[in-house]
N, C-alpha and C positions, 0 to 999 in steps of 0.2 A: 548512661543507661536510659533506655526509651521509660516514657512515664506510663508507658502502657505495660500493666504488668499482666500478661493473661494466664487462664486457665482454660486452655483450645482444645476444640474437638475438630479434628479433618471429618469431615463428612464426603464420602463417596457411595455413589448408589445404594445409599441407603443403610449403608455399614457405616457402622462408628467406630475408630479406635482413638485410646488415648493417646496425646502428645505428650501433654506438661502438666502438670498440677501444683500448683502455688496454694496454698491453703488461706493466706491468708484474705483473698477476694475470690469472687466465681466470677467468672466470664463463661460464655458463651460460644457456639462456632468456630472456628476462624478457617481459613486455608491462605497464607499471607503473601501464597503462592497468584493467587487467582483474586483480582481486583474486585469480580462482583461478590466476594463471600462477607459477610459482617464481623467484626472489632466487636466487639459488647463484653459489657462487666455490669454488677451489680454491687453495689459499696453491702460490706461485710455486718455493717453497723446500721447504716441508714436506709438500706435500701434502693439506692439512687441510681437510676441508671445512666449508661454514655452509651453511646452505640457509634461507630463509623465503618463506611468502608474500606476495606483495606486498601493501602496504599491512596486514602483519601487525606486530606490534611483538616475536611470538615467534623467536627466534632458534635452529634448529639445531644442532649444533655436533659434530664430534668430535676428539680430539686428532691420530688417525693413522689413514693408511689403512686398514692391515689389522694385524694380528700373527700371525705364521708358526712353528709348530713345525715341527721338521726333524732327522737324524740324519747327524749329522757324520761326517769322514771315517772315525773311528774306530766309531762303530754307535753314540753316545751323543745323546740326544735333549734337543736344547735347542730354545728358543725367542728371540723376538726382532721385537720393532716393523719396523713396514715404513716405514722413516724416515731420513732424512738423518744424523742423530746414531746411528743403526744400521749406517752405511757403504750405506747404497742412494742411488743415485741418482735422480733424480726428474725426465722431459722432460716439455713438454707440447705435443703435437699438436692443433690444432684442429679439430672436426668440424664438419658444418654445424648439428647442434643442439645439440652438445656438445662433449667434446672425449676425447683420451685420453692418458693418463699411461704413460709408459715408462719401470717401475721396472727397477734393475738393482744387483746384489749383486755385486758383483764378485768378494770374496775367498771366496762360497758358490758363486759360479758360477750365481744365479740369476735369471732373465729372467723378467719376466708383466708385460703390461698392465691399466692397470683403464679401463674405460669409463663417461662418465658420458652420459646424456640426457636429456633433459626435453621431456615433454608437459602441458602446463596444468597439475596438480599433481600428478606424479607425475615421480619423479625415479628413472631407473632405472642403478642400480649394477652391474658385469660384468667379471668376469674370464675371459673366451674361452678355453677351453681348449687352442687349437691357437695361444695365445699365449705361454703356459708350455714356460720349457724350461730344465733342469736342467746345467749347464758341466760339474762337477765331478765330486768323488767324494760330497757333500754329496747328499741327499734329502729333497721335503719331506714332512712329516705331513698339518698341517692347515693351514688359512688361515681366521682371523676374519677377519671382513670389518668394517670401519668399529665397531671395538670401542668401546662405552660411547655410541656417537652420541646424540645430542639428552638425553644423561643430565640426570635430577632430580639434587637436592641433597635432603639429611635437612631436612624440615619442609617441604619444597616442597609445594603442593596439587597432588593428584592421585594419577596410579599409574601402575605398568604392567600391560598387558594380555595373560597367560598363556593361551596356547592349549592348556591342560593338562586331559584329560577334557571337560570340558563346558564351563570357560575360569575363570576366575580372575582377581583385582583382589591387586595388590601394591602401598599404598601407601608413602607415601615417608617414614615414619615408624617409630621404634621396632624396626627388625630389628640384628641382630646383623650385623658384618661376615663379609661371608662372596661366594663366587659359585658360585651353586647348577647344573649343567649335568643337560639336561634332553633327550633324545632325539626328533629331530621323525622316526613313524611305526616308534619300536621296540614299542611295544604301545598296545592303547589305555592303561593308565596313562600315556605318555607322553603327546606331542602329536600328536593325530591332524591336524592341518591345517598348514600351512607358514604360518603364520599369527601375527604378535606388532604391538604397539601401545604407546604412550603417551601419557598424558592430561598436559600441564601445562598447568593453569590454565583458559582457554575456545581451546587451540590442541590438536591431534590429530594423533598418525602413525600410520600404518594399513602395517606392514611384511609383503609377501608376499614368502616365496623361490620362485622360477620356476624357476630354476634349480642340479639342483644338490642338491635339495630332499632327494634318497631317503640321503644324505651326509652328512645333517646334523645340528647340536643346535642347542640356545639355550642361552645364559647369560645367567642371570637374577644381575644385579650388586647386591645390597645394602647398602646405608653402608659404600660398597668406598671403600677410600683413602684419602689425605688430605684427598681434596675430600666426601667421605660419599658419592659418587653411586650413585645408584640405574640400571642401565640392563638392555635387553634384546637382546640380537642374535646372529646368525649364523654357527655356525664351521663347516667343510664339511672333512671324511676325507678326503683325496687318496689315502691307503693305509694299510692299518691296519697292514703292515708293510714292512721297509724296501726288499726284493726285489719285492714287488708292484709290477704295473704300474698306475700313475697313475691315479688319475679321467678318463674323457674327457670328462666333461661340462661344459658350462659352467655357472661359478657366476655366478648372478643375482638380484638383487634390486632389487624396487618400493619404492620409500619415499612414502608420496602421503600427505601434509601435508593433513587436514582444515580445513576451516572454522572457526569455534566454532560453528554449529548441530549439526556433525557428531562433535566432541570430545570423543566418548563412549565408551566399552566399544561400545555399540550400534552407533555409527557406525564404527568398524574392522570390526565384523562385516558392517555391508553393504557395506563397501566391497569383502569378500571376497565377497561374495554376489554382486556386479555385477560382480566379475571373472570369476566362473566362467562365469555364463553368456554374458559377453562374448566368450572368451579360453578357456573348458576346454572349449565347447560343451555344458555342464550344462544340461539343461531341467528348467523347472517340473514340480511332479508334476499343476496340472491338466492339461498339454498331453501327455502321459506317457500318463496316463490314458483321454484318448479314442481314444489308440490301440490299447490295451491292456482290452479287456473284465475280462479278470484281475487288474490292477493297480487299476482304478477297483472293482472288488470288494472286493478286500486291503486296501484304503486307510479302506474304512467298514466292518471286518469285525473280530469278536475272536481275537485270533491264540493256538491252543491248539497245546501241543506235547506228544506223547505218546511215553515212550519204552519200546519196545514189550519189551525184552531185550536184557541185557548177561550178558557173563561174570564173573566176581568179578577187584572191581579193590581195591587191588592183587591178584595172584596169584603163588604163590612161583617159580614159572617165567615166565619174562619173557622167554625164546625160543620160543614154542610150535610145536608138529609136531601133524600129526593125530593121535599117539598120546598126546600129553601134555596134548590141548587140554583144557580144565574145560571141562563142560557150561553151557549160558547158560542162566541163568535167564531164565523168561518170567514177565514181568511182566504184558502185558497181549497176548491173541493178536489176531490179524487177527477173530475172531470176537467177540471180545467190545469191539474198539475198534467195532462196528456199535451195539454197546447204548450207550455211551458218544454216539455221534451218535444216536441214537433218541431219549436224552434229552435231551441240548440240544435235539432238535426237541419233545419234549413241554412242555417250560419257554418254547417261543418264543422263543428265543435264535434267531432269522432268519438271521443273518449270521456264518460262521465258517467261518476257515481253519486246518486241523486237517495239521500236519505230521508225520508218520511218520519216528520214531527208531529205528534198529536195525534197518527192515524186511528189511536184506541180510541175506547170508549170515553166521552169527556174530555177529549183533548189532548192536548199536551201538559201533563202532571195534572190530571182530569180525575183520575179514581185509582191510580196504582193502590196496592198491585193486580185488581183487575185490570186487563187490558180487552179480552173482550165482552162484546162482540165489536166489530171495525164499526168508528163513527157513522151513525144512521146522517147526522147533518150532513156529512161529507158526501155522501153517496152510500156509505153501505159496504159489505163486505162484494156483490158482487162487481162493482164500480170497482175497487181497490184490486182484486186479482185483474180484471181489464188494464187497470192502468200498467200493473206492474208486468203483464204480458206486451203490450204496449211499448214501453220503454226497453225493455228485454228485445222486442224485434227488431227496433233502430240501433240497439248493439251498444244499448247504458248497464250498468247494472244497478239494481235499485233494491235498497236496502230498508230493514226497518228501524226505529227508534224505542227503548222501552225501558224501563226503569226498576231495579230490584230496590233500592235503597232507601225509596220514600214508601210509605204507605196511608191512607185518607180514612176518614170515618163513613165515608158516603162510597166507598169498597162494598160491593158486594164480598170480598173476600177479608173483610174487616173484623181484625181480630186482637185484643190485647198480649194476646200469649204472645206472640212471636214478633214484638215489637222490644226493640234494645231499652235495657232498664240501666236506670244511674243507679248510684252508688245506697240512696235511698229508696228505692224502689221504681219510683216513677219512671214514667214513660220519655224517652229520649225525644224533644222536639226538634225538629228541622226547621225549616222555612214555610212562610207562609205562600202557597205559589197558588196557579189555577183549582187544584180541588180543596183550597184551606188551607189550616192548618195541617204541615205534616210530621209524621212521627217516623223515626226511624227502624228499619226493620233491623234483627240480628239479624247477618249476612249469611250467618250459617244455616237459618231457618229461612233468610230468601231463596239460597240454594236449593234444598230440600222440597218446600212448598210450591215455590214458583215460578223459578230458572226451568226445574228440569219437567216440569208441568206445560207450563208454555213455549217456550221452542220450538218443539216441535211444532206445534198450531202454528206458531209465525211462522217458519218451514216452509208448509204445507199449503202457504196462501202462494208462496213463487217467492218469496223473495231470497237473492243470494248474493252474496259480497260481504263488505264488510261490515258485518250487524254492529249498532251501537246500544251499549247500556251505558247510560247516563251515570254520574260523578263516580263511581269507583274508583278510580284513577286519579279522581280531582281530591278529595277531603279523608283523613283518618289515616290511621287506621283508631278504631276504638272497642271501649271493653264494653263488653256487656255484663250485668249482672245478677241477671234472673236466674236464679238456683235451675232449673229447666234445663235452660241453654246458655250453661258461664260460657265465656268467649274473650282470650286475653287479646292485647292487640295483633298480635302475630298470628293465630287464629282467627282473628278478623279480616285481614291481608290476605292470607292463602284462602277463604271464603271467596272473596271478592276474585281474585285469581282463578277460582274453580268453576266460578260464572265466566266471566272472558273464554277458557279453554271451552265450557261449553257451546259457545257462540260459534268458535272455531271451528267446533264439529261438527255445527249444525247447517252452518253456512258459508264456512270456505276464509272466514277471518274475522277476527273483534278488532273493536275501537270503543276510544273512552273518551271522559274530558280531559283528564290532565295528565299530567306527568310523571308522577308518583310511581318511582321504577320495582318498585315490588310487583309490580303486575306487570312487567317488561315482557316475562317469560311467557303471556298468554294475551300479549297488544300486538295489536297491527300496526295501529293508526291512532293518535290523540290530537285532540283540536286544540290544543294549547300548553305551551310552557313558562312561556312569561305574564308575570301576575302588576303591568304595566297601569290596567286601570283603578285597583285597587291598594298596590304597594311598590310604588315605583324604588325598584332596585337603586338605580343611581342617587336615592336621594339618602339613601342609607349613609348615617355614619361613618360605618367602615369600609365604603366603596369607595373607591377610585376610578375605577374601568369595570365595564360588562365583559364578558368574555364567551364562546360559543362552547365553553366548557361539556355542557350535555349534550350538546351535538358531537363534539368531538368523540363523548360517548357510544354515542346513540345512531347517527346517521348513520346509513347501510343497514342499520338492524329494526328502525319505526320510524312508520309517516308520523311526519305532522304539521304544522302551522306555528306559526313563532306566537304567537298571541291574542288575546281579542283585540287588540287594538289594529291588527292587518288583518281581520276579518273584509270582504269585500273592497279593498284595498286596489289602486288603478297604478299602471305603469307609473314614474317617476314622480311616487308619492314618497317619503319616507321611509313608512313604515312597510312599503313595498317591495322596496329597496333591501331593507333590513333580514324581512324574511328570504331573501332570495340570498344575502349574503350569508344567514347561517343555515341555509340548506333547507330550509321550508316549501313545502306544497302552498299555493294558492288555496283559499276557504270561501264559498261564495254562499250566501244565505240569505236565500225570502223571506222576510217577515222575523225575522231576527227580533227589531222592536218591538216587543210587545208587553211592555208596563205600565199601566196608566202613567205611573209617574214618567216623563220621558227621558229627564235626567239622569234616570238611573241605570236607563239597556245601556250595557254595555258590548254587543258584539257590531265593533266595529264603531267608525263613524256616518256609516252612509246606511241604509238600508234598500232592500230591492222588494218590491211589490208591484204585480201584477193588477193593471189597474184596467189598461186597453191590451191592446194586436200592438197600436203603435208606439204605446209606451215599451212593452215585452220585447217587441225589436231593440228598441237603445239600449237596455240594458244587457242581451241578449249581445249586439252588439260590441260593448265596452268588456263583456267579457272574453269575445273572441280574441280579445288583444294577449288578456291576461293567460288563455290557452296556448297563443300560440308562443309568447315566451317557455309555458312550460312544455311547449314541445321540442325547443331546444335545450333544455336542460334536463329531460326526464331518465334521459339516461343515469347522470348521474346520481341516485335516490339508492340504485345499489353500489354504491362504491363510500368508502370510509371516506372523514374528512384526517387529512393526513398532516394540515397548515393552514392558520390562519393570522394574517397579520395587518398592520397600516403601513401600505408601502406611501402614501404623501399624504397632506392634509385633506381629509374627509375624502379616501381613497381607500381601500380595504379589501384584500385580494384571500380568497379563502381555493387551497388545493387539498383536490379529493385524489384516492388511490392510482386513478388510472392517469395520474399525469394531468389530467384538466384541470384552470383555473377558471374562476369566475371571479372577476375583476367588478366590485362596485364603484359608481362615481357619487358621492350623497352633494360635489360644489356643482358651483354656476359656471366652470370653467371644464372643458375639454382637456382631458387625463392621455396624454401620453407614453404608449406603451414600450419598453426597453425594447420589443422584441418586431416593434413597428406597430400604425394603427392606432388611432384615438379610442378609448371610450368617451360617450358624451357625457354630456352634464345630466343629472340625473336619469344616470341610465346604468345599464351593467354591461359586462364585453365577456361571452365565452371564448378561452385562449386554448384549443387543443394543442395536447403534445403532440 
């Protein structure tokens, strides 16, 4: 007799009838008929579940539902398995495609149900929030959810799949014990997508958290225990301290069990890729495009950023008043960014969107969230619409730069209320940049105040493309907690989100800094995904291999750049290289530099400054090269990346939808094509189908 004892529901459009009923376990779905449907059971006693697909011979598996930190009656923070041998109790209720577990703790006083359901492979896990409920004097922290599931063992083939930067391969080999936790959407060094996987053997799980998500980490488990396993999963912040009021959200998670055609790195990636547009309403960027004049511009255009004046950062006063404010240096005026687009038009550089840094009042991070009136040092407001007519006639589009998320004491629009409060009251600080000290604004109260106040005016001075609002994309999501305007993280996120869509509508397309795919559904364009100069990925523990994971995601649907470290980046550089192999736009920026400390700028290694005629030639110059590469590649920016792999040593061929490959070469040695045709030494070969 098979050891799979079930209690199966056939599920057909959407109708349920019973099969079988065994009483003494609950299973889950099944059709034993149809390969993609899910095997799942719940132990009667423990809780534990197994999942596989049918007619698959991989077995899921994990020991215990969840495990729960919590702070006892006395304010002492322990933790504890969600488990029979933990003193919980464990019912189970039947659904019509699943079922659901009524755990209960009797001596912590705590109640939550977990919900399980299945659709054809995808087995979706749930904790309801308005199922949770605390007896006692006990509180909880956090809740893993389905800790260590479907865990490898050491020497197992395979890995796990890190949605870390741009994503990452942990195989099941040679690491230290240890469990590495990893932030889902604290920066982009963390993990920008709710997104984690496992590969063993030719079997795949493809794990999104749905719910929950803004709450959350991963733990990445290395030759943890006695059993060596290796695993990846879920733990969700109920409250980060003991008086805070709960998460309302519910926690949820997708587990969808791959194929073996699909039990790849790659295949987790589109499995996230066919959820978004299923499920987040994410569209393609060619369908984006035709709507958008400006965006299908952006999309085949070289993206320059110019930064026009700052004040000296640091500076030894970091509360500034008009009487103590340092004069900003101008680096480049409204008049002389005209000679800068005259030559790109002389060189034939056709296509370019030139975004404007600093042009507010004070510079760049000068006085947010006032922005105007447009820099008098610079020229002025009417210099700045010249320019921007100017550059509009040689056929650029020319964008502006501006910030909701920081705000300055030396603001005319400087106000405590509506600046994000900790957990004790005080004022959230940020960075100390050109206007100071800055303080963070609630996002819901930048929205309100001075998203939809100012747009329009930046509007109305000409400028139209893809408008940029600084870090929304890049840091957070966070709470705010001034009684006023409470703000969870999630609330925070879809704020930030409602700025971008405003930009959209103001001006034909948004961009941000980073990668942070909460705000996918209202980005055009972001200047970076890998966090290279700050947290080199490969140097992590549980790396083995980078992988183009969020592009496999993301190409066809957002521009971007692979990093600061290919910021103005030259043919047969590296890091040139690199961006071209995971589908990146070229990033070109004047005046980038600007820290006294110089150690510390990071965009890029080179920077470009307008000095002479004859200097702005060479670099003007070095860039036509970098255009004219992405004029043979621009095409593909709408098309998905469909494979990517190492076909020899430091050779690496990535294919997109329509059949085209793009072959990199990173040796000193002339790469040989199966299909004829060398690539050179660091260089790249477009192969059309």
């Amino acid at each position: 007799m098979s050891p799979w004892r079930f209690t199966s529901w056939a599920v057909r459009s959407g109708r349920v009838a019973l099969v079988v009923v065994i009483a003494s376990v609950l299973f889950g779905p099944a059709r034993a008929e149809d390969e993609s449907c899910l095997q799942w059971r719940v132990g009667a006693e423990s809780g534990r579940l197994t999942v596989r697909r049918a007619k698959s011979n991989t077995v899921w598996q994990g020991d215990t539902l969840a495990e729960i930190a919590y702070w006892d009656a006395t304010g002492a923070v322990r933790s504890q398995p969600l488990s029979p041998a933990a003193g919980w109790t464990v019912k189970h209720q039947p659904l019509a495609a699943g079922c659901r577990l009524v755990c209960r703790q009797a001596e912590l006083g705590f109640d939550l149900r977990v919900v399980f359901a299945a659709s054809d492979d995808v087995l979706t896990v749930s904790v309801p929030a308005d199922t949770v409920s605390e007896n006692g004097d006990a509180r909880l922290k956090t809740l893993r959810l389905l800790p260590r599931f479907g865990a490898a063992r050491e020497g197992d083939e395979g890995y796990l799949v890190i949605a870390q930067q741009s994503g990452a391969l942990c195989r099941f080999r040679d690491k230290s014990p240890a469990e590495h936790w990893v932030k889902l959407y604290g920066s982009i060094c963390n993990c920008p997508m709710p997104l984690f996987g496992l590969v063993r053997g030719n079997s795949g799980l493809a794990g999104i958290v749905t719910g929950g998500q803004f709450d959350a980490r991963f733990c990445i488990s290395t030759n943890w225990g006695p059993q060596w396993q290796y695993a990846i999963d879920p733990a969700f912040t109920l409250r980060s301290f003991q008086k805070e009021a709960r998460l309302s959200d519910n926690l949820t998670v997708e587990y969808q069990l791959l194929p073996a055609d699909e039990a790849t790195w790659l295949g987790v990636g589109k499995r996230y890729r066919r959820y978004n547009f299923a499920r987040r309403g994410i569209r393609p960027l060619v369908r984006r495009a035709a709507e958008s004049p400006e965006l299908a511009y952006s999309a085949q255009a070289m993206e320059v950023r110019i930064r026009l004046g700052v004040k000296p950062v640091p500076y030894k006063i970091t509360e500034q008043t008009p009487e103590t404010e340092p004069p900003m240096q101008v680096f480049c005026s409204f008049a002389r960014v005209r000679d800068i687009l005259d030559e790109f038009h002389r060189q034939g550089i056709a296509r370019a969107e030139f975004c404007l840094v600093g042009w507010n009042r004070g510079g760049h991070d000068g006085r947010y969230p006032q922005i105007f009136p447009a820099e008098p040092a610079l020229g002025g407001e009417a210099e700045l619409r010249a320019t921007i007519r100017h550059g509009q006639s040689l056929g650029y589009q020319v964008v502006a730069h501006d910030c909701y998320y920081g705000a300055y004491r030396i603001s005319e629009d400087w106000s405590e209320q509506y600046i994000r409060k900790n957990r004790n009251g005080r004022m959230q600080k940020g960075g100390i940049w050109g206007g100071g000290q800055s303080y963070n604004i609630c996002l819901s109260r930048a929205y309100d105040l001075f998203a939809r106040r100012d747009m329009p005016r930046i509007r109305d001075l000409g400028f139209r493309g893809l408008h940029y609002s600084d870090v929304l994309s890049m840091v957070g999501p966070h709470r705010c907690y001034d009684p006023r305007h409470p703000q969870t993280r999630r609330q925070d996120a879809e704020a930030a989100t409602r700025i971008l869509a405003l930009a959209q509508k103001h001006f034909g397309g948004a961009q941000s800094e980073g990668s942070l795919d909460f705000a996918a559904g209202a980005l055009d364009r972001l200047l970076y995904i890998d966090c290279d100069k700050w947290s080199p990925l490969v140097k992590k523990p549980y790396v083995d291999t980078r992988v183009p994971l969020y592009q496999t995601v993301y190409h066809g649907t957002l521009l971007y750049n692979l990093s600061t470290e290919m910021v103005n980046s030259q043919p047969g550089e590296t890091g040139y290289l690199r961006n071209i192999e995971y589908g990146g736009l070229p990033l070109a920026y004047f005046y980038g530099h600007f820290l006294l400390d110089k150690s510390r700028n990071w965009l890029g290694r080179r920077d470009y400054r307008y000095d002479s005629p004859e200097g702005l030639k060479q670099i003007v110059a070095r860039l036509r090269k970098v255009y004219d590469n992405l004029e043979r590649l621009k095409h593909l920016q709408m098309e998905f990346i469909e494979d990517h792999r190492q076909v020899a040593d430091d050779v690496f061929e990535t294919v997109y939808g329509n059949g085209d490959r793009v072959v990199v070469n990173y040796g000193q040695r002339p790469y040989s094509l199966a299909t004829g045709g060398t690539v050179p030494p660091r260089a790249f070969r477009l192969v059309r189908d």
